[in-house]
C-alpha positions as CSV (number, residue, x, y, z in Angstrom):
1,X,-14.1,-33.8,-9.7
2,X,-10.9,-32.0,-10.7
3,X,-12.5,-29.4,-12.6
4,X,-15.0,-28.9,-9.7
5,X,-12.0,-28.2,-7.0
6,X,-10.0,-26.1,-9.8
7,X,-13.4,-24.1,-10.2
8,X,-13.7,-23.7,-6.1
9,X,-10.2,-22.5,-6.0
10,X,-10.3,-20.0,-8.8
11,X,-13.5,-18.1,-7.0
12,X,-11.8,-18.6,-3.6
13,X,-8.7,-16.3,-4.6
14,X,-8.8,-12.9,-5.6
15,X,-5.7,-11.4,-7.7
16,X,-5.5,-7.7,-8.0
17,X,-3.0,-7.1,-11.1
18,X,-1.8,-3.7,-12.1
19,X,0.9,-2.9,-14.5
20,X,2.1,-5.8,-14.9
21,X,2.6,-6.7,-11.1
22,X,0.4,-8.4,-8.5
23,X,-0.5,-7.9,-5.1
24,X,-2.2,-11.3,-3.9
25,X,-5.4,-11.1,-1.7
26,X,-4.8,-14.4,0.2
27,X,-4.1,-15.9,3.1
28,X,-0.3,-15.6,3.3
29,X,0.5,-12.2,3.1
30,X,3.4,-10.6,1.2
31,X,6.5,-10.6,2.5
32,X,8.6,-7.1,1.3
33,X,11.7,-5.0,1.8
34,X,10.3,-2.2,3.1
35,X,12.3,1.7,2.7
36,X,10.8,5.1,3.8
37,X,10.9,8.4,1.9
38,X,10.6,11.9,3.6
39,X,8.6,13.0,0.2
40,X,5.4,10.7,1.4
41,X,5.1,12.8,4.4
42,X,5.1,16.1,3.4
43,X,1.3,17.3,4.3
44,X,0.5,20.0,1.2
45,X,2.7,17.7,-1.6
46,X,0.1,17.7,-4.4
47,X,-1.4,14.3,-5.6
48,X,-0.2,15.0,-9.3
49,X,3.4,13.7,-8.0
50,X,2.1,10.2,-7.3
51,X,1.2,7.0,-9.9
52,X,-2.0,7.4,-8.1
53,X,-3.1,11.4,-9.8
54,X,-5.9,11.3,-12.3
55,X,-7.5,8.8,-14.9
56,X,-10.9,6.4,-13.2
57,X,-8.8,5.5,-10.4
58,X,-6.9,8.4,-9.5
59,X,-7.3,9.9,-5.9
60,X,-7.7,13.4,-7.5
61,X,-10.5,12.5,-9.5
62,X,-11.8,11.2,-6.5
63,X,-11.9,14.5,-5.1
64,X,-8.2,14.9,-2.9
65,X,-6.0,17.2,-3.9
66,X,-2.8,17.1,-1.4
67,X,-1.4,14.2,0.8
68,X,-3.2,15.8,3.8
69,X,-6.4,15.9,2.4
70,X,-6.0,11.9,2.6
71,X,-7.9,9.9,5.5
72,X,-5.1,8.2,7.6
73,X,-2.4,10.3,6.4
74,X,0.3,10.4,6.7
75,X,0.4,6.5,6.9
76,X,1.0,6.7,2.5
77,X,2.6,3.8,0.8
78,X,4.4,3.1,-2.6
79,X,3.6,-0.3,-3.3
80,X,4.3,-2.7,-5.9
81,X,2.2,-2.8,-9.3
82,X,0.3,0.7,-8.1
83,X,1.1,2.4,-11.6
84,X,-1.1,5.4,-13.1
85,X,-4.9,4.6,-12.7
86,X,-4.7,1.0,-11.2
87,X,-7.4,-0.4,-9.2
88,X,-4.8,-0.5,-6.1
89,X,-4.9,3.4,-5.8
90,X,-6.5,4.5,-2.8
91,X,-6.5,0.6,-1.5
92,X,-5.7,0.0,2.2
93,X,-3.3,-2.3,3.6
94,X,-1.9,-3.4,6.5
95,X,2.1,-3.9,7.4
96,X,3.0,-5.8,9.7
97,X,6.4,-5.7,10.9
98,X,7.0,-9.0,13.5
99,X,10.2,-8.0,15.1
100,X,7.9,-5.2,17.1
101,X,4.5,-6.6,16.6
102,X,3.5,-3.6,15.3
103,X,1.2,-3.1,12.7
104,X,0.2,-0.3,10.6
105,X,-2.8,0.7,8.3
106,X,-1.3,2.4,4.6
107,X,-2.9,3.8,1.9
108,X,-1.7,3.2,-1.7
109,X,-0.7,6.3,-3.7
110,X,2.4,5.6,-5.5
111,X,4.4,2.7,-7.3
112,X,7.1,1.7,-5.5
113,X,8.9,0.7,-8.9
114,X,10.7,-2.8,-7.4
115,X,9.0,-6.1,-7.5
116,X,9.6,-6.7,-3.8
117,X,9.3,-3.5,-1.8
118,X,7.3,-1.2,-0.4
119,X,7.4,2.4,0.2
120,X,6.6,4.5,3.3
121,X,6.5,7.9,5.0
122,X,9.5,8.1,7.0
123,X,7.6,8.6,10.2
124,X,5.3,5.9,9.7
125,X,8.0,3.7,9.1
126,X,10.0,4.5,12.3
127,X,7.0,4.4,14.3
128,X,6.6,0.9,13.0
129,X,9.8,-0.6,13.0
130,X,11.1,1.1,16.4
131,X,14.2,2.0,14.7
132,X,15.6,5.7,14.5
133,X,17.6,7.8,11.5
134,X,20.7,6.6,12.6
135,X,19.9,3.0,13.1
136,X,18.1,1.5,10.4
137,X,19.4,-2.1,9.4
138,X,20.3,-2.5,5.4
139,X,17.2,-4.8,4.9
140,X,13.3,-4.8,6.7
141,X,11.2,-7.2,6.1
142,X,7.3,-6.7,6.5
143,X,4.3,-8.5,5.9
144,X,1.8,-7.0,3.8
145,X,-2.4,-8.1,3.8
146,X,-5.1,-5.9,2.1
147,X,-7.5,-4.1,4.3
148,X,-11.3,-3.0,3.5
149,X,-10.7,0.4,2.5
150,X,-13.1,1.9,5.7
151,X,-9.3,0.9,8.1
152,X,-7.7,3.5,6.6
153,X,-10.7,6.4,6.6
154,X,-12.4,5.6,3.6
155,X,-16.1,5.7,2.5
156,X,-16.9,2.1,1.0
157,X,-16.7,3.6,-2.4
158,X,-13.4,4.4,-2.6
């Protein structure tokens, strides 16, 4: 019987690994720190400045080229684990930030090279949060769920 409910519990959780790091596809989502950084925003910043560039996963190979060319931008995130060519790249998520309610639907492009924290473009995450330039706290906290990738503008094969 044990094996049976270890057996139901492996195929009822999907873990998406990527250099070396996980982002969980479960019921709880991830709680992170989340920063911004004006450099996800810029419209005709080339793809070959991101983890996410080239190789089978890469969103040039895929056929963008800048960070406009991107369905949803500029709602791009640096995320945890989402290293050169990983299966994340390209992958949409949601961030949920509960002192506003608001939500908001990213698209993976970049590492964001700590464990616990994601990246986004500055306006995004204002527009999230509520906060402005001048009054963002030391530490926010969001939650973090994986999307289909069609909530952020992709085609089903992306």
């Amino acid at each position: 019987m044990l094996t049976k409910l270890f057996a139901l519990t492996v195929l009822a959780t999907t873990v998406i690994v990527a250099n070396g790091a996980a982002l969980v596809e479960r019921s709880q989502p991830a709680i992170l720190q989340l920063a911004y950084d004006d450099g996800l925003c810029q419209a005709n910043r080339s793809l070959n400045t991101v983890s996410c560039s080239t190789g089978e996963n890469g969103l040039i190979t895929k056929g963008y080229t800048t960070f406009s060319t991107l369905p949803g931008y500029p709602a791009l995130a640096g995320l945890p684990g989402v290293g050169f060519n990983s299966p994340n790249c390209g992958k949409c998520y949601e961030m949920w930030f509960s002192d506003t309610g608001r939500a908001s639907q990213v698209t993976a492009v970049t590492s964001s090279a700590v464990d616990d924290q994601a990246i986004l473009c500055t306006t995004e995450f204002l527009a999230l949060t509520g906060f402005t330039r001048d009054n963002v706290p030391a530490n926010v906290t969001i939650e973090l769920r994986p999307l289909p990738v069609e909530r952020c503008g992709f085609g089903a094969e992306a």
